[in-house]
C-alpha positions as CSV (number, residue, x, y, z in Angstrom):
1,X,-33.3,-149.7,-57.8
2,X,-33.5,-146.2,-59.5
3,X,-30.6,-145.1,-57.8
4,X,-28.6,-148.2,-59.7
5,X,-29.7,-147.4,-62.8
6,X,-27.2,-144.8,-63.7
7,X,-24.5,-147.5,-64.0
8,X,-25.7,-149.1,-67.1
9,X,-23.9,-145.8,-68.4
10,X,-20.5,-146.8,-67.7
11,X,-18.7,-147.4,-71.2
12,X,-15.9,-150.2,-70.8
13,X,-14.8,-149.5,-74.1
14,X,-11.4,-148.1,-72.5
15,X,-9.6,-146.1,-70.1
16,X,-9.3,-146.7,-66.7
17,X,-12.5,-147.7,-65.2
18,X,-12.9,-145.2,-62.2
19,X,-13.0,-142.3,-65.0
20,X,-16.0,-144.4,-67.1
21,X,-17.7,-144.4,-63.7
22,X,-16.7,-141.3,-63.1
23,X,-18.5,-139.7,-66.2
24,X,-21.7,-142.3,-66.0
25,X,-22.0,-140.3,-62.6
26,X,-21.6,-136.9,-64.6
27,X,-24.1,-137.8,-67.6
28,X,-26.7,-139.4,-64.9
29,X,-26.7,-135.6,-62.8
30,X,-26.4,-133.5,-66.0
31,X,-29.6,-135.6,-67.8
32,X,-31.4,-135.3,-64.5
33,X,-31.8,-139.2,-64.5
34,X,-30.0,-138.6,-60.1
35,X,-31.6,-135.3,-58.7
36,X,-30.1,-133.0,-55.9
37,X,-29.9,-134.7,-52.8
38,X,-30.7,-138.4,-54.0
39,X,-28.4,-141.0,-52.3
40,X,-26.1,-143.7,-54.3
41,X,-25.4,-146.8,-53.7
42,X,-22.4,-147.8,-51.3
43,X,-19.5,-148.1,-53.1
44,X,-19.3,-152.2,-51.8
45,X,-22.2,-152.2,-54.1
46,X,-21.3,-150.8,-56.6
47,X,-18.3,-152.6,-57.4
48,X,-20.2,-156.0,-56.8
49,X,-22.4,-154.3,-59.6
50,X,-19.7,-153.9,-61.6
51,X,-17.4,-156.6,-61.0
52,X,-14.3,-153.9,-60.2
53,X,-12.2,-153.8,-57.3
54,X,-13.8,-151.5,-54.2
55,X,-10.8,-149.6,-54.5
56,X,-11.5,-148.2,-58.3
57,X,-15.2,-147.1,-57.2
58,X,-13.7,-145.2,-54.4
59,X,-11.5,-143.3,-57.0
60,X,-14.7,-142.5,-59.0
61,X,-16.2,-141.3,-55.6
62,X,-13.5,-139.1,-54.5
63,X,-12.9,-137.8,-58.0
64,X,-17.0,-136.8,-58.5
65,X,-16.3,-135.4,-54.8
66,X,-13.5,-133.1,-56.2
67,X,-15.8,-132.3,-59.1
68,X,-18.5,-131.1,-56.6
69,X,-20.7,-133.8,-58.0
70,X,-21.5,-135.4,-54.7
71,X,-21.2,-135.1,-51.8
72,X,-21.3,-136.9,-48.2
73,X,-19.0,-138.4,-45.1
74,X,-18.0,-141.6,-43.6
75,X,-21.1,-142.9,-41.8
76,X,-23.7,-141.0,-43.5
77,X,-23.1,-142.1,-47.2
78,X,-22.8,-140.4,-50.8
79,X,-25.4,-137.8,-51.9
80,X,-26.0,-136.2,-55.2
81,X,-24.6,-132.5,-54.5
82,X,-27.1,-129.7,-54.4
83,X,-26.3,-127.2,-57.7
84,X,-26.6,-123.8,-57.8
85,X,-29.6,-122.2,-59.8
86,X,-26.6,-120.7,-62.7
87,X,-25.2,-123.7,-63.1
88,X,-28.4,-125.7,-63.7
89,X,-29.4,-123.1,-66.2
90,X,-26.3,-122.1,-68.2
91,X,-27.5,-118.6,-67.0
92,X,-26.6,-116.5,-63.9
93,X,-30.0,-115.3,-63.0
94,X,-30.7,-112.2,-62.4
95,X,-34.3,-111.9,-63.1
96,X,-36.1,-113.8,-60.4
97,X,-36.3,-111.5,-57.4
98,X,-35.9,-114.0,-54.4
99,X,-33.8,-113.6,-50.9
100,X,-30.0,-113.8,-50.6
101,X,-28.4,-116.9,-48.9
102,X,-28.6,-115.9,-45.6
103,X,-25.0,-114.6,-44.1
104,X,-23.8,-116.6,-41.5
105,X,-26.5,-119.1,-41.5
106,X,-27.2,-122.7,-43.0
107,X,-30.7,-121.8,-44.5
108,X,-30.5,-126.5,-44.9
109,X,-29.7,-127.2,-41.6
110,X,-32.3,-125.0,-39.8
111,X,-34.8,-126.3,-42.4
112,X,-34.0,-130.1,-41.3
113,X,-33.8,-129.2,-37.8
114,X,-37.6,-127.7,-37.4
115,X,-39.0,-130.3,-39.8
116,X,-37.4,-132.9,-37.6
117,X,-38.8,-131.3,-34.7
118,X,-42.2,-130.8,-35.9
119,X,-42.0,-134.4,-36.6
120,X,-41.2,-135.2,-33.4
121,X,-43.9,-133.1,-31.6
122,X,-47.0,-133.8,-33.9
123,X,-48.7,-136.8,-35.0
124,X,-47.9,-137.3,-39.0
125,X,-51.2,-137.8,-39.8
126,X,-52.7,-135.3,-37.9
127,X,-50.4,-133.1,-39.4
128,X,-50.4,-134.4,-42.8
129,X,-54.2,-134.2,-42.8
130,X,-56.9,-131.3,-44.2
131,X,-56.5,-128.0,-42.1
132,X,-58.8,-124.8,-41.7
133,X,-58.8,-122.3,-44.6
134,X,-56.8,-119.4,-43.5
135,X,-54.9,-121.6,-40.9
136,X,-55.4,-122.7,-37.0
137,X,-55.4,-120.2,-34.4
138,X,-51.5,-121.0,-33.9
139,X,-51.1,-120.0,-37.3
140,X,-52.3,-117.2,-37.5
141,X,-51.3,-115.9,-34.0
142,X,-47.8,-116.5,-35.7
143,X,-48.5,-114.3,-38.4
144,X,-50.2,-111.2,-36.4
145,X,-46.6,-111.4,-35.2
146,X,-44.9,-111.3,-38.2
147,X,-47.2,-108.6,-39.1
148,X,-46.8,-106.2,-36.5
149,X,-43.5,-104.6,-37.5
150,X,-45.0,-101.1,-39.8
151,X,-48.5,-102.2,-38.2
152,X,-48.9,-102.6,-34.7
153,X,-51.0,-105.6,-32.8
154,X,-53.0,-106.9,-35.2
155,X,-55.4,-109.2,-33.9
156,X,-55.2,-113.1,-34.9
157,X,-59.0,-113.5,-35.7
158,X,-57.8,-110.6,-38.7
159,X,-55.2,-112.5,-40.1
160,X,-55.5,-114.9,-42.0
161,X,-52.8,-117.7,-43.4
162,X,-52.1,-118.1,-47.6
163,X,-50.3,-120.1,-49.5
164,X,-48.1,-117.6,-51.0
165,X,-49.1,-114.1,-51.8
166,X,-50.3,-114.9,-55.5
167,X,-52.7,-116.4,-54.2
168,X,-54.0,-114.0,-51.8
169,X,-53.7,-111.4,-54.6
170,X,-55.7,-113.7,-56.2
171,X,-58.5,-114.1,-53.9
172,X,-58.7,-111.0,-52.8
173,X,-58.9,-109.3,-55.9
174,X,-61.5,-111.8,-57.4
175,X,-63.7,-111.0,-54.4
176,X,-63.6,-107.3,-54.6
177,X,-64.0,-106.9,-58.2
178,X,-65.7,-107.8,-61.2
179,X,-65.1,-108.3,-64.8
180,X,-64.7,-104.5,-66.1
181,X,-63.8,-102.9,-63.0
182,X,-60.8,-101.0,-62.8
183,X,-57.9,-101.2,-60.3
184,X,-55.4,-98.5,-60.4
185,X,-51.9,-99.4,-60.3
186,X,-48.2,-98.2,-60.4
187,X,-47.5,-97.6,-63.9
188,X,-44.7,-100.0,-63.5
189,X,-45.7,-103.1,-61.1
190,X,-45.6,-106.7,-59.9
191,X,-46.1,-109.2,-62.9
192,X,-48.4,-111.1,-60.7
193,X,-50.9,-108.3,-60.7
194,X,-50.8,-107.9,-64.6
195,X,-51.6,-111.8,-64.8
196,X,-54.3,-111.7,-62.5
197,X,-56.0,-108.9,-63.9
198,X,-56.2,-110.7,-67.0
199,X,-57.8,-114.0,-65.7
200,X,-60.2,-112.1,-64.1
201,X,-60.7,-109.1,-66.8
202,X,-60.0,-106.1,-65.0
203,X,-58.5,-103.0,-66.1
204,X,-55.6,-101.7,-64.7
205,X,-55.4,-97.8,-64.4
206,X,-52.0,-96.4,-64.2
207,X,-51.4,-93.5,-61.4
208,X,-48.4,-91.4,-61.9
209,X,-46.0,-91.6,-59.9
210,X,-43.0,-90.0,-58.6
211,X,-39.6,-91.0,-56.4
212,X,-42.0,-91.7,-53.4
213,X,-44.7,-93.4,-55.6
214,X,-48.4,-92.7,-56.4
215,X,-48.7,-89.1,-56.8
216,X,-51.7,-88.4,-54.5
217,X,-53.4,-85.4,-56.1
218,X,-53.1,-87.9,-59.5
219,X,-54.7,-91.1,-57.4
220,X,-57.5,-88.2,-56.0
221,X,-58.2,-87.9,-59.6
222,X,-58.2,-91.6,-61.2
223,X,-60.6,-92.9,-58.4
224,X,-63.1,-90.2,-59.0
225,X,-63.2,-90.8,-62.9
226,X,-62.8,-94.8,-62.8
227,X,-64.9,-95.7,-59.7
228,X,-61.9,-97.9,-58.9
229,X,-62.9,-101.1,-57.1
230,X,-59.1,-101.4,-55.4
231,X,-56.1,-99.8,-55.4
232,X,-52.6,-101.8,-55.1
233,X,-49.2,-100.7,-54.4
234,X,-45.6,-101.4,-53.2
235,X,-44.9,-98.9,-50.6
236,X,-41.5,-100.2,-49.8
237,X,-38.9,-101.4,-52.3
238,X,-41.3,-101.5,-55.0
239,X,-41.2,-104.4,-57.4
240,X,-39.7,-103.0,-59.8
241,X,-38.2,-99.8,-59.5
242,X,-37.1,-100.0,-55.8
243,X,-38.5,-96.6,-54.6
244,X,-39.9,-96.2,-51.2
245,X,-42.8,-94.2,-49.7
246,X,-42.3,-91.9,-46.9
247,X,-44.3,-91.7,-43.8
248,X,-45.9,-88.6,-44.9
249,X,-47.2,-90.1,-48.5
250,X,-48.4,-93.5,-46.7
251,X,-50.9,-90.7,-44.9
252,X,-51.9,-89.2,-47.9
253,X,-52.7,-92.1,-49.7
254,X,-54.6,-93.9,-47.1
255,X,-56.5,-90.0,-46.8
256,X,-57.1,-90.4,-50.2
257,X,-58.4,-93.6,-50.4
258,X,-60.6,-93.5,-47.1
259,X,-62.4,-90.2,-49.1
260,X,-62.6,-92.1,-51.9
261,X,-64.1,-95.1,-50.3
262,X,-61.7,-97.5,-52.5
263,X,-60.2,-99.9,-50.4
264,X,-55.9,-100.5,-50.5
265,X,-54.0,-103.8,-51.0
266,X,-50.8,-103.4,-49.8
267,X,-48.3,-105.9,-50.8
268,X,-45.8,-105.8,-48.4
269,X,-43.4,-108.1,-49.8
270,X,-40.2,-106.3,-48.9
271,X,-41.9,-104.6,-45.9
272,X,-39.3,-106.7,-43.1
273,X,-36.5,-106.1,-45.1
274,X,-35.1,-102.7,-43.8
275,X,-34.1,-102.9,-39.9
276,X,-36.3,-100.1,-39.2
277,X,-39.7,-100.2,-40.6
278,X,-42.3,-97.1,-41.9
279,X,-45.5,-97.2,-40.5
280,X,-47.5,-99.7,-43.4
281,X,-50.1,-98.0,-45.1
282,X,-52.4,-99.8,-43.3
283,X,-51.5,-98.2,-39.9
284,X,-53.4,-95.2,-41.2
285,X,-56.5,-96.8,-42.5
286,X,-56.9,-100.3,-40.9
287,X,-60.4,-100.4,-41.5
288,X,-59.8,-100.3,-45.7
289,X,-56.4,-102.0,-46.2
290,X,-55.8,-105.6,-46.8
291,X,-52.0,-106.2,-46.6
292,X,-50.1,-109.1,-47.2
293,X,-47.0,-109.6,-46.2
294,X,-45.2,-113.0,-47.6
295,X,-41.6,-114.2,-46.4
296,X,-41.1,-115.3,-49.6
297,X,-39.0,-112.3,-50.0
298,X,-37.2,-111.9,-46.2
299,X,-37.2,-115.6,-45.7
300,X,-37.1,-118.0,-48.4
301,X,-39.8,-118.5,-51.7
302,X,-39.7,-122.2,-51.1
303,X,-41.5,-122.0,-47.9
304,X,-45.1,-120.5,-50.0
305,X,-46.2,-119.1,-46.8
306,X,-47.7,-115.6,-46.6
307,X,-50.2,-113.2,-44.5
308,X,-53.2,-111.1,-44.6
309,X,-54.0,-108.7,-41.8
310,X,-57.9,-108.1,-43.3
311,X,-60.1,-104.7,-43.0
312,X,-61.7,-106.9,-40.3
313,X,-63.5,-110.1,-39.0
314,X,-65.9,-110.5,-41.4
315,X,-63.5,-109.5,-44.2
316,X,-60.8,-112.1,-43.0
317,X,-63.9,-115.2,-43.0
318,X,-64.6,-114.0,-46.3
319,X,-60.9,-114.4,-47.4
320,X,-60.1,-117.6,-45.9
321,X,-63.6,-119.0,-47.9
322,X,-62.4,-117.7,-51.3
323,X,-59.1,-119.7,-50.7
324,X,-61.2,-122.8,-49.6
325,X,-62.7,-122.0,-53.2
326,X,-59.3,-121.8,-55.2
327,X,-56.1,-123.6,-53.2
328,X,-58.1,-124.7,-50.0
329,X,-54.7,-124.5,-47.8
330,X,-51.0,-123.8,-46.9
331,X,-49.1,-126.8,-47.4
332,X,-49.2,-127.8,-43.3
333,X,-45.6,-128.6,-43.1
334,X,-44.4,-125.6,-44.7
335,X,-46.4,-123.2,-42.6
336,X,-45.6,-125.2,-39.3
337,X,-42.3,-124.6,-39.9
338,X,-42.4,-120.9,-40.9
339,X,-44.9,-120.4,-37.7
340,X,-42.3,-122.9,-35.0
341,X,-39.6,-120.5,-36.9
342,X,-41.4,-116.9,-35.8
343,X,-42.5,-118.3,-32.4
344,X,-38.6,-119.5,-31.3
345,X,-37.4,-116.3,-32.8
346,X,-35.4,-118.3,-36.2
347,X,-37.4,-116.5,-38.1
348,X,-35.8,-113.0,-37.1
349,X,-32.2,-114.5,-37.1
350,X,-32.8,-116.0,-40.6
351,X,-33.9,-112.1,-41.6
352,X,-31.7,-110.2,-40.0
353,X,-28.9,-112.6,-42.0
354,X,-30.7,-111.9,-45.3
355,X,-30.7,-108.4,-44.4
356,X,-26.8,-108.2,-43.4
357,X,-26.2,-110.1,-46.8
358,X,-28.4,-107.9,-48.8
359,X,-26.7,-105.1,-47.7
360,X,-23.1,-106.7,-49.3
361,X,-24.8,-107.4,-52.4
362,X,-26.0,-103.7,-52.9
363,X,-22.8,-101.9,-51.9
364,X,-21.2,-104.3,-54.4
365,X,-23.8,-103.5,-57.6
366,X,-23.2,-99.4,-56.4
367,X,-20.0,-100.3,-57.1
368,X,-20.0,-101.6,-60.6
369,X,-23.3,-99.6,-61.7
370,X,-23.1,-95.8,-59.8
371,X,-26.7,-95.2,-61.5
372,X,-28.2,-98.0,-59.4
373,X,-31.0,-97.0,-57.9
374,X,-32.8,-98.9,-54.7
375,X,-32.6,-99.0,-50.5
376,X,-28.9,-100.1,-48.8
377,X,-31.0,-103.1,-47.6
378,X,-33.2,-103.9,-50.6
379,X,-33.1,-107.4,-52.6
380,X,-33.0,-105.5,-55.8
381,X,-31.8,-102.6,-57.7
382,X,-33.3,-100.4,-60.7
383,X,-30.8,-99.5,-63.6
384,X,-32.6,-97.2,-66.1
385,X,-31.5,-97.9,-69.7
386,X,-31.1,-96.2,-72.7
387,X,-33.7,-95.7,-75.9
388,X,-31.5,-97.4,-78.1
389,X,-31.5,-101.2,-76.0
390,X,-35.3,-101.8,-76.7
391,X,-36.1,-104.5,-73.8
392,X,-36.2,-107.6,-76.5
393,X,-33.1,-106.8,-77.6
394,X,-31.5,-106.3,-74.3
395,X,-32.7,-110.0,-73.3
396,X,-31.0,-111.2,-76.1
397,X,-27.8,-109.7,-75.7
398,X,-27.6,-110.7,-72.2
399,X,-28.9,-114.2,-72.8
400,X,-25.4,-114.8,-75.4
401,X,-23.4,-113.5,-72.7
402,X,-24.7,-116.0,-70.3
403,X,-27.2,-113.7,-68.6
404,X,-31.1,-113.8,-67.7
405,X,-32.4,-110.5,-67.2
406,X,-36.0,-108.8,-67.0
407,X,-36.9,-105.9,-68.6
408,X,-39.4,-102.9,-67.7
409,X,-41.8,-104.3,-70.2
410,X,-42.2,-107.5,-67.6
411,X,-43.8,-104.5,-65.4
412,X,-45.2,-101.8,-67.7
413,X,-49.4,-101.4,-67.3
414,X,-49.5,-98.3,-69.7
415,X,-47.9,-97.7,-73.2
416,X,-44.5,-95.4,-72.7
417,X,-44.0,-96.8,-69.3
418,X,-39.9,-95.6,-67.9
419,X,-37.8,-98.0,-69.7
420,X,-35.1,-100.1,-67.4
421,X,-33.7,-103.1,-65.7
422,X,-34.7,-105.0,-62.5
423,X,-31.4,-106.3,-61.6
424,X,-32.4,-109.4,-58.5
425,X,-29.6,-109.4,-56.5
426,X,-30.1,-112.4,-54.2
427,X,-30.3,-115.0,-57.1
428,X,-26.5,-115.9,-57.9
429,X,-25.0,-117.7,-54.9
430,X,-22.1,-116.5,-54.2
431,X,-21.1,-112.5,-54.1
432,X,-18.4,-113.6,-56.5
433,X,-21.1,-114.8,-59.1
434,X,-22.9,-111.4,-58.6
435,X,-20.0,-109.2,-59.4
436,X,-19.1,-110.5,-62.2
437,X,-22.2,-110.8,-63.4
438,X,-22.8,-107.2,-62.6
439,X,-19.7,-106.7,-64.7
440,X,-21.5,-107.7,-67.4
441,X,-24.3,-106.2,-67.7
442,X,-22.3,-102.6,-67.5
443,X,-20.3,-104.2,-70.3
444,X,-23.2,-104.6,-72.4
445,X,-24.4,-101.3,-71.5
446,X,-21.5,-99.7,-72.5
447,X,-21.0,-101.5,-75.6
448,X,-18.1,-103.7,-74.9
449,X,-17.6,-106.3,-77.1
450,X,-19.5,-109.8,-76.6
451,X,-18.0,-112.6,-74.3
452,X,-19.8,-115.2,-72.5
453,X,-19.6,-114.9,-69.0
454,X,-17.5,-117.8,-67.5
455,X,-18.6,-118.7,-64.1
């Protein structure tokens, strides 16, 4: 059995016994040869394996407990102890922008708990089986829900269900545009944009911008000379430079764009975050904006479940056929568990958690870097850096010192873009992490001396 196979690693060469099992266990985890979550054997077993006393296996066991290698409880057996993402990587991460743990909550727990009871309520293979492009009526009802925060009652027949919002950018872009056309931009934006464009050879127009985003007499401007087959943006917390539009410019720029005729897609990403919502953009011009809205971001990334409240019917059918074309569904379990989670109001309590811990994490980085810029309740700050830390370099640096960062060139859609750091604050998994890892990027900033952050 594969979960046996580990023990042809123990070295009897000498020593006491339990520590060669002991660091088998160890070598097995650290190669990836036992995975997160993967049972072992009983420990009857494995000293039958090994022809040792049950006692000396139950000394490895309690020692790899102690180590945090395992974990488990009378009754229930031993499992292979989930790790946390710095110390799979060497690296405390603070480049991937994802959701805090939640405070309070056992993000696990809730996630066995639906799954079991979706189990229990649906037929497997129903379930299991090929579902409708854009999800079922259930679905979707789920995520006019989720989307009325900032927008109001959006009808279900409008929205339409996507496996993550890549993929909806995706879609939706490659039905409103052609090879050529140009879609104006932030001049510092969402990676996943930049990639997209590329596949499908679009040009991306930088607007200027200023601390509320797209400057609108600039956006008036770009669509007239560029004929601009979409224009995308990041009204709240935008990915990267945290800034936030007002109520006021989420008017003008839907005014802009309805004279313009150039429809909006407004990724909503961090749109839940803040406990009191602006008005979306589409609130002001329904009839032109195509927002999505994943909980990727207020939820958890793992669950690859986002929304799209379309222009309209016809717009939504359209959608939901270009994602037949591309990645046909949602994963159903995944988005019956994010849609039981919104209906029996988990989904709030498992945000409003984020949200409370988010809040920690950002007083903490004001704390250590004063220049931070970004919301109290925002998943990620902006540091902007000097001229002399060119972005390669400042990777670099970080990387020796046992730090993963991202740079404004990760974002930039124009030559000269504002040169800083997207600091993710929900990666590291403990606050603890986070500060000192903060710590050291205002070391390196500063020009403190090198040292490896120990974690």
């Amino acid at each position: 059995m594969p979960a046996t196979l580990w023990l042809r690693r123990v070295d009897r060469g000498g020593g006491p016994i339990y520590l060669a099992i002991l660091r088998a266990l160890e070598a097995a985890i650290a190669d990836g040869e036992l995975q997160a979550g993967e049972q072992l054997p009983p420990q009857r077993a494995v000293a039958a394996a090994l022809g040792v006393d049950f006692t000396t296996v139950t000394r490895a066991y309690a020692a790899a407990r102690a180590r945090g290698l395992v974990e488990g409880a009378v009754g229930r057996g031993t499992y292979v102890a989930g790790r946390a993402a710095e110390d799979e990587a060497g690296l405390v991460d603070l480049s991937m922008n994802l959701p805090p743990p939640p405070k309070g909550l056992n993000l696990g727990k809730l996630l066995k708990e639906t799954a079991g009871a979706v189990l229990d309520r649906t037929d497997p293979q129903a379930l299991m089986a090929y579902h409708p492009p854009g999800g079922s009526l259930a679905q979707r009802a789920a995520g006019a829900v989720w989307l009325a925060p900032g927008q109001g009652e959006v009808s279900p027949d409008r929205v339409v269900v996507t496996p993550g919002a890549q993929a909806a950018l995706a879609a939706i872009l490659a039905m409103l545009a052609r090879r050529g056309d140009a879609v104006i931009v932030e001049p510092l934006t969402f990676p996943g944009v930049r990639s997209v464009a590329a596949l499908l050879g679009l040009r991306l127009v930088a607007c200027p911008v200023d601390d509320e985003g797209f400057d609108p007499e600039s956006l008036a401007r770009l669509c007239a000379e560029h004929a601009p087959r979409a224009i995308y943006c990041i009204p709240t917390h935008q990915n990267p430079t945290a800034a936030t539009m007002g109520e006021g410019r989420r008017r003008e720029i839907a005014a802009v764009a309805r004279a313009a005729k150039v429809p909006i897609i407004e990724d909503d990403a961090y749109g839940r975050l803040p406990s009191t919502p602006l008005p979306a953009v589409a609130a002001f011009a329904p009839e032109l904006v195509w927002r999505l809205a994943t909980t990727a971001k207020a939820l958890s990334p793992g669950l690859r479940i986002a929304y799209v409240a379309a222009p309209d019917l016809s717009a939504a059918q359209r959608l939901a056929e270009a994602l037949r074309a591309t990645t046909l569904m949602p994963a159903p379990l995944g988005a019956a568990i994010v849609t039981a989670w919104i209906r029996e109001g988990t989904a709030d309590k498992v945000l409003a958690a984020v949200r409370a811990e988010a809040v920690e994490r950002q007083a903490l980085a004001r704390q250590i870097l004063p220049a931070a810029q970004g919301s109290p309740e925002a998943i990620h700050i902006w540091l902007d850096t000097p001229d002399h830390w060119p972005g390669e370099r400042l990777r670099d640096t970080a990387q020796s010192r046992g730090l993963s960062l991202v740079t404004a060139d990760a974002f930039a859609t124009t030559p000269g873009a504002r040169a800083g750091l997207r600091i993710s604050l929900g990666g590291p998994a403990k606050q603890s992490v986070l500060a000192q890892a903060l710590r050291g990027v205002a070391a390196i900033l500063s020009g403190e001396p090198a040292g490896r952050m120990v974690v």
